[in-house]
C-alpha positions, 0 to 999 in steps of 0.5 A, spaced: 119 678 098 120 675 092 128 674 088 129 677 081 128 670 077 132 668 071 130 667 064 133 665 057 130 666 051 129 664 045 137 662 043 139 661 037 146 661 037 148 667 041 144 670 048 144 676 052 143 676 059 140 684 061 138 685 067 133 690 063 125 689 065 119 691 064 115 684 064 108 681 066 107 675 071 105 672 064 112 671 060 115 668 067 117 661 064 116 654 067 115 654 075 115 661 076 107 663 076 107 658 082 112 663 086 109 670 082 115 672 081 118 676 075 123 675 069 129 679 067 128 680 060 134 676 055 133 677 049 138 673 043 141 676 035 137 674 030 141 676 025 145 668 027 137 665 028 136 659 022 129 660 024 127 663 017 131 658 013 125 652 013 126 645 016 134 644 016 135 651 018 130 650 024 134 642 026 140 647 026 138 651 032 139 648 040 134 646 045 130 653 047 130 650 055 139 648 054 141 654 059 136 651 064 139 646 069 136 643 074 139 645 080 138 653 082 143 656 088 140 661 093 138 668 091 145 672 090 147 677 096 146 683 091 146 683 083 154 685 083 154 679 086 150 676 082 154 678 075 161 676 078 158 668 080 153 668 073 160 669 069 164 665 073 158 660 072 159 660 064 167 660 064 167 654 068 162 651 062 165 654 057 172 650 059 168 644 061 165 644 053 173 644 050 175 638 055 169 635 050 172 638 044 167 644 043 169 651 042 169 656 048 163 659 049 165 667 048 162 671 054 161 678 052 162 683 056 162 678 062 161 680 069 155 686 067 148 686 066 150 686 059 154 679 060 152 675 053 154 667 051 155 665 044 155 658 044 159 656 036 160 650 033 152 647 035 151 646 027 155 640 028 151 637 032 146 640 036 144 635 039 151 632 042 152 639 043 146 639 048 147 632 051 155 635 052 153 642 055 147 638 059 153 633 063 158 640 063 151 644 067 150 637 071 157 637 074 157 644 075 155 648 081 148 650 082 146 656 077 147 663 080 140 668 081 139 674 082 138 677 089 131 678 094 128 684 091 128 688 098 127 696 100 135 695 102 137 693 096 132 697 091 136 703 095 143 701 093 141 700 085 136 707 086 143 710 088 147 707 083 142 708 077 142 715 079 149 715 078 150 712 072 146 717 069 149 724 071 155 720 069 152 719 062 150 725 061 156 729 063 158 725 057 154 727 052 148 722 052 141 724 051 138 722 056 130 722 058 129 725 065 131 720 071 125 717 074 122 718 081 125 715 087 118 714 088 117 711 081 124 707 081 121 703 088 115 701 085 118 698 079 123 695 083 119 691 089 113 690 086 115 689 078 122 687 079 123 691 074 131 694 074 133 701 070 137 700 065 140 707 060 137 704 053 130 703 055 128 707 061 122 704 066 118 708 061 120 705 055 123 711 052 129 708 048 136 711 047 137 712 039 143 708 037 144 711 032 144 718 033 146 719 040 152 722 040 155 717 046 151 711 044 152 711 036 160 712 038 161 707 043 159 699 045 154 698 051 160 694 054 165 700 053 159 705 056 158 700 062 164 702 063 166 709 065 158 708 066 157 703 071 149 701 073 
């Protein structure tokens, strides 16, 4: 058994750790193809990037590795666990980078799958800001990870997934129909690949825009009265 792996990607200013899914063996990062194990997909708000802004815009962006620090704890006990000890892990940082003069770094919807940091005032200085945030990691714990992907624990997250989605429909949401216990299983121990209501294991996508819960409130607020 292999843990869930963390993953940050492409940061620009503002990341967003989901515990959504469905990656190949290909996009695992650094170290991981060595231990076969598969990413939690993260994902950043372009719409902050500088990347299409040409030489000084690019200058302007932080390390892409930055939120990777050398010392790893062990695999967390299950992913409740996992979410509370990941934002405890970003409020400590976060007080850490104001003891150094920095903005707090804003946690969105902490302590859920959907836990985003948003790390203002880098274009200061990017690279004091990394050197900063590189001694706040080192004198921080270890960085939290998510648990041991076992069929004990893909029963737990099968049952509250399940849950989760009859609440979301007895709420209005369009939801695609539920996968199988048998489908949920596979993608779980074998892709490490988690249910998450915006995209289904099948990629079917909820329309933002037009469903009648999701166009109306935030995916934070949804987590809420939803829990998965």
């Amino acid at each position: 058994m292999f843990p869930f792996s963390r993953r940050q990607g492409f940061l620009s200013f503002v990341v967003v750790f989901a515990a959504l899914a469905v990656l190949t063996a290909g996009c695992s990062v650094g170290g991981e193809n060595d231990e076969q194990v598969q990413s939690l997909r993260s994902y950043s708000d372009t719409s902050s990037s500088a990347a299409d802004a040409g030489p000084e815009g690019a200058e302007s962006l932080l390390p892409l590795d930055i939120l990777d620090g050398d010392r790893k704890a062990e695999p967390s006990e299950n992913f409740a666990a996992y979410y509370k000890a990941n934002g405890d892990y970003y409020l400590e940082l976060s007080h850490c980078m104001e003891d150094k003069g920095w903005p707090a770094i804003e946690l969105q919807g902490i302590y859920t799958p959907q836990m985003g940091i948003q790390m203002a005032g880098s274009e200061v200085d990017p690279q004091r800001y990394a050197r900063d945030f590189d001694a706040c990691q080192a004198s921080a714990p270890p960085i939290p990870m998510p648990p041991v992907a076992t069929p004990e624990l893909a029963e737990e997250e099968y049952a509250k997934a399940k849950s989760a989605h009859e609440c979301l429909v007895a709420h209005g949401a369009r939801m695609p129909e539920f996968p199988s216990k048998q489908k949920f299983f596979d993608d779980f121990l074998v892709h490490h690949a988690m249910w998450n209501p915006m995209v289904g294991l099948d990629g079917i996508k909820i329309d933002m825009e037009t469903d009648p819960l999701f166009s109306q409130k935030s995916s934070h607020e949804i987590y809420e009265m939803c829990p998965w």
